[in-house]
C-alpha positions in Angstrom: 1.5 -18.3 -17.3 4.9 -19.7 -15.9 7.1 -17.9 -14.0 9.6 -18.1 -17.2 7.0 -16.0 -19.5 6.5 -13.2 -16.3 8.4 -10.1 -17.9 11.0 -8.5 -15.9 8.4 -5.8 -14.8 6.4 -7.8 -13.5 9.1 -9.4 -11.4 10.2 -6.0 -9.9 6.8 -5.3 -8.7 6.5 -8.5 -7.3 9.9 -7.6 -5.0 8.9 -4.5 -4.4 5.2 -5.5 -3.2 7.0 -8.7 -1.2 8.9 -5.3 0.5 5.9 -3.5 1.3 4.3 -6.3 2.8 7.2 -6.9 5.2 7.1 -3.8 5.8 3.5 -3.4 6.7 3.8 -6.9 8.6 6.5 -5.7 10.9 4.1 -2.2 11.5 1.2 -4.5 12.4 3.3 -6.7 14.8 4.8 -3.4 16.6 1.0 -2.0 17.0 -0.3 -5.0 18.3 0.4 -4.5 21.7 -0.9 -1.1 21.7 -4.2 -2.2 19.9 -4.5 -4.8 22.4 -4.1 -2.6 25.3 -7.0 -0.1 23.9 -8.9 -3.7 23.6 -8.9 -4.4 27.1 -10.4 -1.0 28.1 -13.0 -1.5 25.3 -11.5 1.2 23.3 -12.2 -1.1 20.0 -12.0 2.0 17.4 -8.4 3.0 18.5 -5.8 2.0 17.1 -7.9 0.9 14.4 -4.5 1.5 11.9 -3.2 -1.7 13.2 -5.4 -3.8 11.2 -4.9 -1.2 8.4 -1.2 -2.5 8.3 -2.2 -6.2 8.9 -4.3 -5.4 5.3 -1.3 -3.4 4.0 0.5 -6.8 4.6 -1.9 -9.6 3.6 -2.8 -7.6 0.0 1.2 -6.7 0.0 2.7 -10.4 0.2 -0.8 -11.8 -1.8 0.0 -9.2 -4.9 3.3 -10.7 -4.5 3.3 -14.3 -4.8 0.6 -13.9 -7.7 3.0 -11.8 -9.4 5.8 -13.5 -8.9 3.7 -16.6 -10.6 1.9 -14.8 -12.8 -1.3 -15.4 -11.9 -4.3 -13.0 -13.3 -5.8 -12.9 -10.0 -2.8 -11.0 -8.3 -4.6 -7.7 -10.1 -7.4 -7.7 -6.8 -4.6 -7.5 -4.4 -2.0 -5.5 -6.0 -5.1 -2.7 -6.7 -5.8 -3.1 -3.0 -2.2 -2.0 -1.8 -2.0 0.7 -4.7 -5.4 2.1 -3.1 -3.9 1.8 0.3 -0.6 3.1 -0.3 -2.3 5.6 -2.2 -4.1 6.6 0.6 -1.5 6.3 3.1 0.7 8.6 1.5 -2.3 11.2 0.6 -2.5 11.4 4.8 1.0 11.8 5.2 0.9 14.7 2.6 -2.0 16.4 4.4 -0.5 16.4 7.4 2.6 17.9 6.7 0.6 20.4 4.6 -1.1 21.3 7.4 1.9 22.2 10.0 3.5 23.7 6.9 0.4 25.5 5.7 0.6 28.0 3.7 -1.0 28.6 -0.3 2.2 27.1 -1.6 2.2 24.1 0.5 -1.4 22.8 -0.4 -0.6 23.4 -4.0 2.6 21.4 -3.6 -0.2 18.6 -1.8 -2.4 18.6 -4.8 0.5 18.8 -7.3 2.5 15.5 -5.1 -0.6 13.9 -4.6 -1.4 14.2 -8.2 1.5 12.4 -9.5 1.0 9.6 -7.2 -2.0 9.0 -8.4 -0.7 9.4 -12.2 2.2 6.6 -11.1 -0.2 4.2 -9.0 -2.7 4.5 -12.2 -0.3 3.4 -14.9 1.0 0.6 -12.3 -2.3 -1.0 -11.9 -2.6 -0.8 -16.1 0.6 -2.5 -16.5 -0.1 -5.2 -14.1 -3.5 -5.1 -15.3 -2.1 -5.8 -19.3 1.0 -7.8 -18.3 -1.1 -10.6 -16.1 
């Protein structure tokens, strides 16, 4: 498929994934230095979310460029940043759940996280139909 057939959709989530993997690029460059430093005194699991944002970024700009082109295989990555962003935002939900606490605040969790989910889902099922 040519970059002139790609519909408008398709272009948008190719931006918006280019975005995210900038993003997540210029977290993994910032964390380097800190994962390095827990290297060197063979603290290997630390810091571990640095090569969480350096996958972020490769799955991020790769979703991107085959988007952008078209290209069927762009579905692997673009699932794999859903499934991280996905993820991501489910911790940053739980967290804040937990200093809020409360019965409302883990049924606002569920409810938030729900509807990520519901949104990521019927992403991934237009990219999946549109590529």
């Amino acid at each position: 498929m040519s970059r002139a057939q790609v519909g408008r959709g398709i272009i948008w989530l190719a931006i918006l994934c280019a975005m995210f993997g900038l993003g997540s690029l210029a977290g993994a460059v910032r964390l380097f230095p800190l994962w390095l430093a827990a290297a060197r005194q063979h603290h290997y699991g630390n810091m571990s979310f640095a090569w969480v944002e350096l996958l972020s970024a490769v799955s991020g700009l790769a979703a991107a460029y085959g988007l952008w082109l078209g290209r069927r295989w762009s579905r692997i990555p673009f699932l794999a940043a859903a499934v991280l962003v996905i993820v991501s935002i489910g911790f940053i939900t739980m967290f804040g759940v937990g200093e809020g606490g409360g019965q409302r605040g883990w049924i606002f969790g569920v409810v938030f996280m729900a509807l990520v989910v519901a949104i990521a889902a019927w992403l991934i099922r237009y990219v999946w139909r549109s590529t």
